[in-house]
N, CA, C and O atoms as a GROMACS GRO file, in nm:
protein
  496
    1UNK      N    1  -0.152  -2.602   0.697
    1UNK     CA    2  -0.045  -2.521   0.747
    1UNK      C    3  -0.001  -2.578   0.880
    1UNK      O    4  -0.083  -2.586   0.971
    2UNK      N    5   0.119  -2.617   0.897
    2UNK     CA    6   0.151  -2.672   1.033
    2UNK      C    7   0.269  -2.565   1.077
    2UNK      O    8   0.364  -2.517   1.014
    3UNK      N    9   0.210  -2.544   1.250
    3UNK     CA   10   0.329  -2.430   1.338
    3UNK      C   11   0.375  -2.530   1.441
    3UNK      O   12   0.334  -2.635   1.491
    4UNK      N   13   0.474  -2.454   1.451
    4UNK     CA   14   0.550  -2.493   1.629
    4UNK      C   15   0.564  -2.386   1.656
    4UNK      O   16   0.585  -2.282   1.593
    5UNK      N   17   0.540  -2.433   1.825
    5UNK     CA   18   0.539  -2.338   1.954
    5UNK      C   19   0.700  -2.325   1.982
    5UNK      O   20   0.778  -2.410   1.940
    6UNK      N   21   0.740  -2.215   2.054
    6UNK     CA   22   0.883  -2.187   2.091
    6UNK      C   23   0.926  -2.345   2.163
    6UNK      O   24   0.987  -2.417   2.084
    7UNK      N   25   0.907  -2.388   2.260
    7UNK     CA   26   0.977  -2.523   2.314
    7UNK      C   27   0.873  -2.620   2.287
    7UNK      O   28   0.862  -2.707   2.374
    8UNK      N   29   0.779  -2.629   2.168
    8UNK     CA   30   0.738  -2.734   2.149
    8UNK      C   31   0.888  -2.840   2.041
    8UNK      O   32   0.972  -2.798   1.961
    9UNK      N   33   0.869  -2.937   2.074
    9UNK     CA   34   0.914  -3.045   1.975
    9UNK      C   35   0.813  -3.065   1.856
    9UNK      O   36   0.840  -3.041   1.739
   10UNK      N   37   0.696  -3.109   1.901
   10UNK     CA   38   0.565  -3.123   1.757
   10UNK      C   39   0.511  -3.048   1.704
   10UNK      O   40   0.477  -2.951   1.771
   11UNK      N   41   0.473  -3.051   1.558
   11UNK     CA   42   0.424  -2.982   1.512
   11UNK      C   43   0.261  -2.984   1.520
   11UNK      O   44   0.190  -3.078   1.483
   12UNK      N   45   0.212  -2.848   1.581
   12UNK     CA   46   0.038  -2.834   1.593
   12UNK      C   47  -0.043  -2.846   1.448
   12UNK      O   48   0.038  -2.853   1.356
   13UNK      N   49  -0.177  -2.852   1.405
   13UNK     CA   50  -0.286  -2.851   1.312
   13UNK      C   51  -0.231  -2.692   1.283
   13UNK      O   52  -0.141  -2.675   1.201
   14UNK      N   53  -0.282  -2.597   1.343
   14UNK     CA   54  -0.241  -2.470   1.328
   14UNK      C   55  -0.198  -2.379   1.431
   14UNK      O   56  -0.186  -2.422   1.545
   15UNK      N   57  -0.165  -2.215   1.396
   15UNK     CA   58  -0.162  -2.128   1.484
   15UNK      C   59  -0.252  -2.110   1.614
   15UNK      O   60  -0.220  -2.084   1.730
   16UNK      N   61  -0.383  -2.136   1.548
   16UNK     CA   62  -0.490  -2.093   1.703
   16UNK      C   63  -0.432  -2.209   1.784
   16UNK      O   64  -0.356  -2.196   1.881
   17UNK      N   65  -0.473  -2.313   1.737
   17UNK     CA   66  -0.462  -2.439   1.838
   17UNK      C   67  -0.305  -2.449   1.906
   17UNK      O   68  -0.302  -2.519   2.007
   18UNK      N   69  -0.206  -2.403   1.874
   18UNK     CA   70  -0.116  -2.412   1.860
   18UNK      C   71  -0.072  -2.291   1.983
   18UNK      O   72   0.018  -2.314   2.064
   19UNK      N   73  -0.138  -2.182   1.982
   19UNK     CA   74  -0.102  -2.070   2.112
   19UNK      C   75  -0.246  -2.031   2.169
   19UNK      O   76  -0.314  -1.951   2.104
   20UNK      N   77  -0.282  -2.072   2.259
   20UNK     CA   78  -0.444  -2.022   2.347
   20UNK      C   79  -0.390  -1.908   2.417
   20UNK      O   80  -0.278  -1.922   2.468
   21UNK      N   81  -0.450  -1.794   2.430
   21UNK     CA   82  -0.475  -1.653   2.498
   21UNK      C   83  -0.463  -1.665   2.650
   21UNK      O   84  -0.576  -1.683   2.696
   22UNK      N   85  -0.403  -1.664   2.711
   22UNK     CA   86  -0.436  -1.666   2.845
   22UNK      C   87  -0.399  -1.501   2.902
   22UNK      O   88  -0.301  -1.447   2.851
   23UNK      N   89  -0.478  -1.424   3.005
   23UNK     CA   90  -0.497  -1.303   3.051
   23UNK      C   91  -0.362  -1.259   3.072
   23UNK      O   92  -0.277  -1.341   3.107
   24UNK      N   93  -0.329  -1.113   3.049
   24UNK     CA   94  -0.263  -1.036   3.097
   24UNK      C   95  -0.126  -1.059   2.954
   24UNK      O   96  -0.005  -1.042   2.966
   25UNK      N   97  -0.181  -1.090   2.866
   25UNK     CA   98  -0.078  -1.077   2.722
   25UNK      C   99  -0.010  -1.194   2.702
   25UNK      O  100   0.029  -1.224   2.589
   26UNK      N  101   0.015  -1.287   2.826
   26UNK     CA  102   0.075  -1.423   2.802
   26UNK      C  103   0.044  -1.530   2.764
   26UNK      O  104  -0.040  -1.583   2.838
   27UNK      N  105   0.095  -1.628   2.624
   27UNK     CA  106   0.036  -1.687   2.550
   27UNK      C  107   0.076  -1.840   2.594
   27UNK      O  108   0.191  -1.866   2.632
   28UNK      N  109   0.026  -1.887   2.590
   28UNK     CA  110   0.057  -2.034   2.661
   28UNK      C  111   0.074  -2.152   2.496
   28UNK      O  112  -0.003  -2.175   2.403
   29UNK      N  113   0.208  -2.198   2.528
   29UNK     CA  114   0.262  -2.265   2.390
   29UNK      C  115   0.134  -2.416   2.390
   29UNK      O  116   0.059  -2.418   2.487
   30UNK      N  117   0.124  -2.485   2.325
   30UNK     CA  118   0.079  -2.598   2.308
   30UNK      C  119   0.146  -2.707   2.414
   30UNK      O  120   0.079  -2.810   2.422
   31UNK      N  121   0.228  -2.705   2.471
   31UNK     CA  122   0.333  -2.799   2.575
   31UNK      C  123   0.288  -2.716   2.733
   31UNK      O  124   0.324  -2.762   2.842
   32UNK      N  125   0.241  -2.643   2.725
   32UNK     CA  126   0.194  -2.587   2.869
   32UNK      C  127   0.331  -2.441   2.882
   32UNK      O  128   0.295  -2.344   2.950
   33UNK      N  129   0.408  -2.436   2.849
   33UNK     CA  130   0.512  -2.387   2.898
   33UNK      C  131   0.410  -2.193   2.861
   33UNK      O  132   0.307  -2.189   2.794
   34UNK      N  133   0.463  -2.088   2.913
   34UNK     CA  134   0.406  -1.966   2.912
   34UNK      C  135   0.487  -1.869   2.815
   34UNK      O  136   0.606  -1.858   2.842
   35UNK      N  137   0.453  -1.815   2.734
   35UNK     CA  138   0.531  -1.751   2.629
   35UNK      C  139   0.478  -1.588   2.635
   35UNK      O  140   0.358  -1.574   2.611
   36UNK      N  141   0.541  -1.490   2.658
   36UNK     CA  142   0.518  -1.371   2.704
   36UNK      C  143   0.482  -1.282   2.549
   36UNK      O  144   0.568  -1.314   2.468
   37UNK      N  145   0.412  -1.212   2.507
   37UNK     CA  146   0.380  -1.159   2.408
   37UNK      C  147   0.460  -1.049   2.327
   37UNK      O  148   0.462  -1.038   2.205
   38UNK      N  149   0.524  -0.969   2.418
   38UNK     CA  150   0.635  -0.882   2.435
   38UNK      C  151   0.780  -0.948   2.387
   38UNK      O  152   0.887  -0.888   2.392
   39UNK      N  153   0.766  -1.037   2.356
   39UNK     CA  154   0.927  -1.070   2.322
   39UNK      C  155   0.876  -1.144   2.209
   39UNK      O  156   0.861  -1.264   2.234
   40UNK      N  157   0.846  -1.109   2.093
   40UNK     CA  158   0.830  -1.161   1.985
   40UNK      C  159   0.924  -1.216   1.918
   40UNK      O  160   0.872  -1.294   1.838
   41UNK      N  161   1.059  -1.215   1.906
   41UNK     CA  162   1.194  -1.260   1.861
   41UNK      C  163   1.223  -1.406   1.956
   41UNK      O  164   1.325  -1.470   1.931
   42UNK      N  165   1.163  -1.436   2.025
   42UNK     CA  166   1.154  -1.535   2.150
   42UNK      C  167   1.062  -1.639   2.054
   42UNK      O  168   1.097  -1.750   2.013
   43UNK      N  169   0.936  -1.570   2.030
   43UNK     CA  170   0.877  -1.659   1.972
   43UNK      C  171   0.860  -1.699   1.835
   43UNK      O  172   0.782  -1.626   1.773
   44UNK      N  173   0.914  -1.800   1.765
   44UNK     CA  174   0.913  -1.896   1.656
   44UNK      C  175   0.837  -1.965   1.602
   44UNK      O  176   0.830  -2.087   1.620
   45UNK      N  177   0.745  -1.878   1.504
   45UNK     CA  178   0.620  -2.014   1.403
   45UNK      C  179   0.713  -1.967   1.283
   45UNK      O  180   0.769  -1.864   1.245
   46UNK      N  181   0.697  -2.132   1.234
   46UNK     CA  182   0.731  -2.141   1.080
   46UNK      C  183   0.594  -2.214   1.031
   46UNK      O  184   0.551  -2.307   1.100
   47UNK      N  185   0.544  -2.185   0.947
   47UNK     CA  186   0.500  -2.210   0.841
   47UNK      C  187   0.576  -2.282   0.708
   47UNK      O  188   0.690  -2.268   0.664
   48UNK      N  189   0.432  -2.388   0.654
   48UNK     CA  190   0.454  -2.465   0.545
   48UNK      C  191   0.410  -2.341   0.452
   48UNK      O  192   0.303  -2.282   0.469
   49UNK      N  193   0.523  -2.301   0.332
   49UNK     CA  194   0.443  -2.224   0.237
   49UNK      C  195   0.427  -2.306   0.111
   49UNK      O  196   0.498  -2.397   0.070
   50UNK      N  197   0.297  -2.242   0.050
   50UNK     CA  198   0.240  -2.321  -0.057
   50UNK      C  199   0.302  -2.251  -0.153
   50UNK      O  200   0.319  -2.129  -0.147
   51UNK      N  201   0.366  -2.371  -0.309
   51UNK     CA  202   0.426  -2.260  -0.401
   51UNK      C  203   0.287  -2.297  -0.491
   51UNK      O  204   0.237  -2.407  -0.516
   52UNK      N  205   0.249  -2.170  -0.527
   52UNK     CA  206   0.156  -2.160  -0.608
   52UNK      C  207   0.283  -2.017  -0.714
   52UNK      O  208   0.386  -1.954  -0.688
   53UNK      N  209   0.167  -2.035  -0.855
   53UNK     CA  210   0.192  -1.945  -0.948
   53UNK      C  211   0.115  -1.830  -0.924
   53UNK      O  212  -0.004  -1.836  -0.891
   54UNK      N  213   0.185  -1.714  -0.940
   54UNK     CA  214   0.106  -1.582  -0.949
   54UNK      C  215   0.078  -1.545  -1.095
   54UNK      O  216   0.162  -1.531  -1.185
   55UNK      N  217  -0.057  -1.530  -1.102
   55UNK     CA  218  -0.108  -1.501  -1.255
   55UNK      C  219  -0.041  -1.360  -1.228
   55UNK      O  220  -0.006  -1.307  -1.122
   56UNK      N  221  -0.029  -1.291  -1.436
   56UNK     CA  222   0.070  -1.243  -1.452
   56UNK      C  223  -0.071  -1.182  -1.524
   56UNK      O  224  -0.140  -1.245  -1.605
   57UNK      N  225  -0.100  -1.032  -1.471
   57UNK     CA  226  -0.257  -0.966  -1.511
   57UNK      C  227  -0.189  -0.817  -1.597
   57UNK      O  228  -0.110  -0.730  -1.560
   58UNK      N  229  -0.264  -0.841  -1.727
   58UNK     CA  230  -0.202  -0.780  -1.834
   58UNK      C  231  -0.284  -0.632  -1.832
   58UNK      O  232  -0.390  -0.616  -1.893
   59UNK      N  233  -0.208  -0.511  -1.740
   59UNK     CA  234  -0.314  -0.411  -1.732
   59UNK      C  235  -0.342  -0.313  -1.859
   59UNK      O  236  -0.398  -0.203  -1.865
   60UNK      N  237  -0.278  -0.401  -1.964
   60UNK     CA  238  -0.350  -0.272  -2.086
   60UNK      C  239  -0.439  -0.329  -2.177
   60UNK      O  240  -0.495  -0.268  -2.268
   61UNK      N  241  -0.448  -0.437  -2.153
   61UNK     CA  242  -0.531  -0.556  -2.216
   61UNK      C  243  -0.653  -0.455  -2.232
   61UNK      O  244  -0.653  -0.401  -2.343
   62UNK      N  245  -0.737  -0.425  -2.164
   62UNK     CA  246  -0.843  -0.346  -2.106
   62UNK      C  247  -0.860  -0.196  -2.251
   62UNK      O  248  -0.938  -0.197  -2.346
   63UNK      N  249  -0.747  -0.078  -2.212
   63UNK     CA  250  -0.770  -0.030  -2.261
   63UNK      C  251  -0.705  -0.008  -2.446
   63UNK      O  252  -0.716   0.086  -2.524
   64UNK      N  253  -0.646  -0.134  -2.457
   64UNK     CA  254  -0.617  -0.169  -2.585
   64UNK      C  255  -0.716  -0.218  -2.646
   64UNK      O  256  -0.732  -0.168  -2.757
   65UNK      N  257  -0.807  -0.316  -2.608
   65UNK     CA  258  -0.952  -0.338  -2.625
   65UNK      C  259  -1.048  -0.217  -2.681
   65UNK      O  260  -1.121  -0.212  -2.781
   66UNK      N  261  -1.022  -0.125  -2.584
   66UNK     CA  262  -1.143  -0.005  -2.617
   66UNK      C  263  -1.147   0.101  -2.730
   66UNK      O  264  -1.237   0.176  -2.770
   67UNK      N  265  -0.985   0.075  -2.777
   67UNK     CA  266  -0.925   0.176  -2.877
   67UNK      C  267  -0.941   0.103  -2.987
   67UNK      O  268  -0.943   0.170  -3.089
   68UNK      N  269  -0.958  -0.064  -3.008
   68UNK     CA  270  -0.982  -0.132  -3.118
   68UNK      C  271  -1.145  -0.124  -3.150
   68UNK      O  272  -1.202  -0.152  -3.256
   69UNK      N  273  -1.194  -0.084  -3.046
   69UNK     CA  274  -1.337  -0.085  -3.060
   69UNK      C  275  -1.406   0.023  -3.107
   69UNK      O  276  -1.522   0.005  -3.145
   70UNK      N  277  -1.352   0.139  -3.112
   70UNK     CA  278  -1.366   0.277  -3.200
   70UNK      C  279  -1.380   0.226  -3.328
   70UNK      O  280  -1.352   0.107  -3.347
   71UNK      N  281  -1.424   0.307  -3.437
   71UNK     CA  282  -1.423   0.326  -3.554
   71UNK      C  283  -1.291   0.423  -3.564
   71UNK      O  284  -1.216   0.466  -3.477
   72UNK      N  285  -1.292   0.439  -3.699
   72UNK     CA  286  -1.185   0.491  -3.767
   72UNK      C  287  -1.132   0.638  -3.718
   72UNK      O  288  -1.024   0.690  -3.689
   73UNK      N  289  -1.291   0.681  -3.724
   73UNK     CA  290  -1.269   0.834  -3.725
   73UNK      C  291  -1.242   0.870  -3.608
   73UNK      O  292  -1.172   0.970  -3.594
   74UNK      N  293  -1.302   0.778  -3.455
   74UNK     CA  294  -1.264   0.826  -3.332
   74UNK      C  295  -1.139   0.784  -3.316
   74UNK      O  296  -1.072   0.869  -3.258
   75UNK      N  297  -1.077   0.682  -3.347
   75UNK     CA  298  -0.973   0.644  -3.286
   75UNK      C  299  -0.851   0.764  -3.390
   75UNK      O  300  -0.734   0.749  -3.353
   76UNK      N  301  -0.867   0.855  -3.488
   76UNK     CA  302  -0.814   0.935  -3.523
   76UNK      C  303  -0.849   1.077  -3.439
   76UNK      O  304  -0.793   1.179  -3.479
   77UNK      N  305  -0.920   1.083  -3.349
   77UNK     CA  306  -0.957   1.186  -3.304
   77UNK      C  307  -0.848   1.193  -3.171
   77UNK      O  308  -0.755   1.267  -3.138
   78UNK      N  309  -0.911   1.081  -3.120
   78UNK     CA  310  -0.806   1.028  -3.001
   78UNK      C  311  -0.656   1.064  -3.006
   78UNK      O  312  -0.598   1.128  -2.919
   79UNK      N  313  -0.592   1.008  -3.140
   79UNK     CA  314  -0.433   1.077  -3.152
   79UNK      C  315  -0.468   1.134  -3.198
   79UNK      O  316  -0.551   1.069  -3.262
   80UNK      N  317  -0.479   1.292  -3.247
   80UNK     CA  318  -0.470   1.362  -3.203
   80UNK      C  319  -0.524   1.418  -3.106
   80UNK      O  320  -0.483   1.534  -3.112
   81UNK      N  321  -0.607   1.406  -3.002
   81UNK     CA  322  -0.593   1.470  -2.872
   81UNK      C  323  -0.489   1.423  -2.752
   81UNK      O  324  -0.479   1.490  -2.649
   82UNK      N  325  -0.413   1.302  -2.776
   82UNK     CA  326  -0.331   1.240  -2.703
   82UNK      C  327  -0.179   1.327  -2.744
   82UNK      O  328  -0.084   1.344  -2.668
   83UNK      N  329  -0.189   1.370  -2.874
   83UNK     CA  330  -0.039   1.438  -2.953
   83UNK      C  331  -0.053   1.585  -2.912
   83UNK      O  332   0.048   1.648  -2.879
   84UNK      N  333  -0.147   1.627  -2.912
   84UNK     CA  334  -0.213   1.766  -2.849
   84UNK      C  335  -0.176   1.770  -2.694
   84UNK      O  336  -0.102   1.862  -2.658
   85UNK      N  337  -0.212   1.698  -2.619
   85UNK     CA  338  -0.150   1.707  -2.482
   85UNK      C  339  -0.023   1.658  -2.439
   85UNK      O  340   0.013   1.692  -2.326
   86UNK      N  341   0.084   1.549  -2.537
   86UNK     CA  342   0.172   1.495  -2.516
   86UNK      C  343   0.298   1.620  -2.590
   86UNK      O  344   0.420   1.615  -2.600
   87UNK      N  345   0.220   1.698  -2.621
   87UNK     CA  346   0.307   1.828  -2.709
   87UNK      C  347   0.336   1.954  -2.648
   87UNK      O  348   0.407   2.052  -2.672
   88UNK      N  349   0.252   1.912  -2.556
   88UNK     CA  350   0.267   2.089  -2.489
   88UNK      C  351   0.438   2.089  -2.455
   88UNK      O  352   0.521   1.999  -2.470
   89UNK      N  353   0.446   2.168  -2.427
   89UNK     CA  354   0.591   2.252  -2.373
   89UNK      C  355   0.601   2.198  -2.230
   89UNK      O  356   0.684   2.107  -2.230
   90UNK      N  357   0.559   2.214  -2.134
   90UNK     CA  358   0.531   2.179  -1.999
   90UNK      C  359   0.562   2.008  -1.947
   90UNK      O  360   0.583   1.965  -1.833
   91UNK      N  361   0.555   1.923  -2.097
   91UNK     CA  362   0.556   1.790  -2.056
   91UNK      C  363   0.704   1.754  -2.107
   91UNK      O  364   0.745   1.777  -2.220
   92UNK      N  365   0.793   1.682  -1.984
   92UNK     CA  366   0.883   1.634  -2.027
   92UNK      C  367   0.902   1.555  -2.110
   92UNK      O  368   0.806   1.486  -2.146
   93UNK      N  369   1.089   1.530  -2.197
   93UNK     CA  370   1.065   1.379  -2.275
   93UNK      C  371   1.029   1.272  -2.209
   93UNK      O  372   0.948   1.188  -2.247
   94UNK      N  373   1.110   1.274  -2.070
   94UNK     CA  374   1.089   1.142  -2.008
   94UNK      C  375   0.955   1.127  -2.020
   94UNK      O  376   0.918   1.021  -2.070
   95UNK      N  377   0.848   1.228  -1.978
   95UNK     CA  378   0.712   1.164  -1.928
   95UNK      C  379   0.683   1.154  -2.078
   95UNK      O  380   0.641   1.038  -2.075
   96UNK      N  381   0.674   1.188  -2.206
   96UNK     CA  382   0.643   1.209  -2.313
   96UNK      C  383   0.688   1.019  -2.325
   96UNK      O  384   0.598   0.935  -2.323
   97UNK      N  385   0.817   0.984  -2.335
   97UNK     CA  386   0.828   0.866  -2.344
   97UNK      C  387   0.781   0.730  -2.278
   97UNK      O  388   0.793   0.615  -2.320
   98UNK      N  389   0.713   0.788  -2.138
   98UNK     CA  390   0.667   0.679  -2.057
   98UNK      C  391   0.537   0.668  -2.116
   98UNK      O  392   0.494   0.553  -2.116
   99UNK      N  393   0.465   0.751  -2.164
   99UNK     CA  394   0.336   0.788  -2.203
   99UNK      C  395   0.327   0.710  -2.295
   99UNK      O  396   0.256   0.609  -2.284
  100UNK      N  397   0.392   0.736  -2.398
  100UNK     CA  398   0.427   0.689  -2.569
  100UNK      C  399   0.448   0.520  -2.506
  100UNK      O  400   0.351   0.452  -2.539
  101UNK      N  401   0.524   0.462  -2.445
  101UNK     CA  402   0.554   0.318  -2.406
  101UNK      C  403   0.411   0.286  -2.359
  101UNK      O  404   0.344   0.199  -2.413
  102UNK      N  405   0.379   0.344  -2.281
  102UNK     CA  406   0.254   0.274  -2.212
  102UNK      C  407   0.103   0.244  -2.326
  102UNK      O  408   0.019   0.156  -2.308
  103UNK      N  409   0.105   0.354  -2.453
  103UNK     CA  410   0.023   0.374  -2.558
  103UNK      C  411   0.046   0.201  -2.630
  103UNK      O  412  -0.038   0.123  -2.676
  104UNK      N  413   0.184   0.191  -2.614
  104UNK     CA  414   0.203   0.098  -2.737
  104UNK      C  415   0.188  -0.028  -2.674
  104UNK      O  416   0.177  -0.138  -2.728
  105UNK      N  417   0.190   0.000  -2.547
  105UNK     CA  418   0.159  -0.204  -2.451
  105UNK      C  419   0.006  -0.160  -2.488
  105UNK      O  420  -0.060  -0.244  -2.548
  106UNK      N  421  -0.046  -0.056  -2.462
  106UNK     CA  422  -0.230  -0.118  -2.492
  106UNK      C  423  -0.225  -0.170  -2.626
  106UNK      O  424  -0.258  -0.287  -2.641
  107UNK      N  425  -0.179  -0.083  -2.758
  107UNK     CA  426  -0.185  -0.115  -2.872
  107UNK      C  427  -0.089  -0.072  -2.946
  107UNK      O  428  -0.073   0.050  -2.939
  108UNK      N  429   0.009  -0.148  -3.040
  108UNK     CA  430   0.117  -0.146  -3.040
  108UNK      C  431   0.108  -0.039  -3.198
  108UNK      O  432   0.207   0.013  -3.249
  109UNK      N  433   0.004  -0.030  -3.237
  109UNK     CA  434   0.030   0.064  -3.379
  109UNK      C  435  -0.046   0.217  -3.298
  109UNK      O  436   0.018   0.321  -3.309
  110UNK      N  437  -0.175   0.221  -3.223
  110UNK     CA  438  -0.142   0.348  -3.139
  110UNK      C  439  -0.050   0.435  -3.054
  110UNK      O  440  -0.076   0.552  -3.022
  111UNK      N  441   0.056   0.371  -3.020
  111UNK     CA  442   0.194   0.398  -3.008
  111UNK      C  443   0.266   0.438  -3.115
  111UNK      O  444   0.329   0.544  -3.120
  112UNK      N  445   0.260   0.358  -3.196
  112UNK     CA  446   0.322   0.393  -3.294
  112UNK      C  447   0.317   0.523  -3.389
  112UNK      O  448   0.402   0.590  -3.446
  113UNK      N  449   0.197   0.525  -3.379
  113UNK     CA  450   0.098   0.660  -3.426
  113UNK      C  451   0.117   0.794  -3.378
  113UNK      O  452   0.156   0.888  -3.448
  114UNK      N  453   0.088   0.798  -3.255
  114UNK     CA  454   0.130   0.920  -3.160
  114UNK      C  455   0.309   0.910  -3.160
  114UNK      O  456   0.367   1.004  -3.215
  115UNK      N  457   0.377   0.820  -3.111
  115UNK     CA  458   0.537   0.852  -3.131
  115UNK      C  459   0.537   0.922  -3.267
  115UNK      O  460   0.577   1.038  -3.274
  116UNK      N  461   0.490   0.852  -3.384
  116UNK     CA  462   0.517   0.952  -3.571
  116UNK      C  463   0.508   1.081  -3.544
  116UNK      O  464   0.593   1.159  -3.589
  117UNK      N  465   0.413   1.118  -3.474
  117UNK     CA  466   0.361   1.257  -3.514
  117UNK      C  467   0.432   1.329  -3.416
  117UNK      O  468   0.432   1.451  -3.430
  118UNK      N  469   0.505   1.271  -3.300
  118UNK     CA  470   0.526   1.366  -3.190
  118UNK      C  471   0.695   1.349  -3.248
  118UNK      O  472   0.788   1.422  -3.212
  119UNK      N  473   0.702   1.247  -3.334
  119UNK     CA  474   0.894   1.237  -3.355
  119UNK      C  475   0.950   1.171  -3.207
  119UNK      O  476   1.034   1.237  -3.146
  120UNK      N  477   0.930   1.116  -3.183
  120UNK     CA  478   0.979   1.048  -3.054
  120UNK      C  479   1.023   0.887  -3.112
  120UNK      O  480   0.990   0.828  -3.215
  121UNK      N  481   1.096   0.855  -3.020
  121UNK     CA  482   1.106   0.688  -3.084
  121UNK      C  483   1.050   0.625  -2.947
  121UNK      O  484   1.096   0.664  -2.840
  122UNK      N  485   0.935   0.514  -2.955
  122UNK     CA  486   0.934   0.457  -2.842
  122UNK      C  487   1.006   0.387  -2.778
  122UNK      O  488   1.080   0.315  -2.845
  123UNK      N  489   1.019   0.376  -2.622
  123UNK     CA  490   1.083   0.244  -2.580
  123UNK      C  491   0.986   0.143  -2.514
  123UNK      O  492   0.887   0.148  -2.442
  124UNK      N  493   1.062   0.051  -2.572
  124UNK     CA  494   0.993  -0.082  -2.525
  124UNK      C  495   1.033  -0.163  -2.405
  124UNK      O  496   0.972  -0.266  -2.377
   0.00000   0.00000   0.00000
């Protein structure tokens, strides 16, 4: 990572080396010159940024896993206790539909399952 100091010309190794602490809040640039702490818009580090990729973390992976891992009879138990609470009166469509979408990224036929019975169409 390489910085510059406000009136440096060169670029320092890094930030520390680059501004030393000196008493009473005033930071002393790498060139000697005195850089006041309080005026942060005064002072200028740029940074080299690294392009890296951001992994792309699949959060239903997890509990789509756990619903394939049931047997028959639980994972029938499950919708219906998911259609049982996604039915009440009290729960909107919207949330009824965010619910139902989110069922079908874990597993795309348990979605499917609970939308049948509740009559909903999912969105994807």
């Amino acid at each position: 990572m390489t910085a510059w100091g406000f009136r440096s010309k060169q670029p320092c190794g890094n930030l520390a080396k680059c501004f030393k602490e000196v008493k009473d809040d005033v930071f002393q640039g790498d060139d000697g010159y005195p850089l006041k702490a309080c005026y942060p818009l005064m002072l200028h580090v740029f940074f080299k940024f690294l392009e890296t990729v951001i992994p792309k973390y699949n959060d239903f992976k997890q509990p789509g896993d756990r619903y394939r891992s049931w047997d028959l009879a639980r994972q029938e138990r499950f919708i219906v206790r998911m259609c049982k609470i996604l039915s009440d009166p009290r729960v909107t469509h919207e949330l009824r539909s965010i619910w139902i979408s989110y069922w079908t990224q874990a597993y795309q036929s348990l979605g499917q399952k609970i939308a049948s019975r509740l009559n909903v169409h999912p969105n994807y």
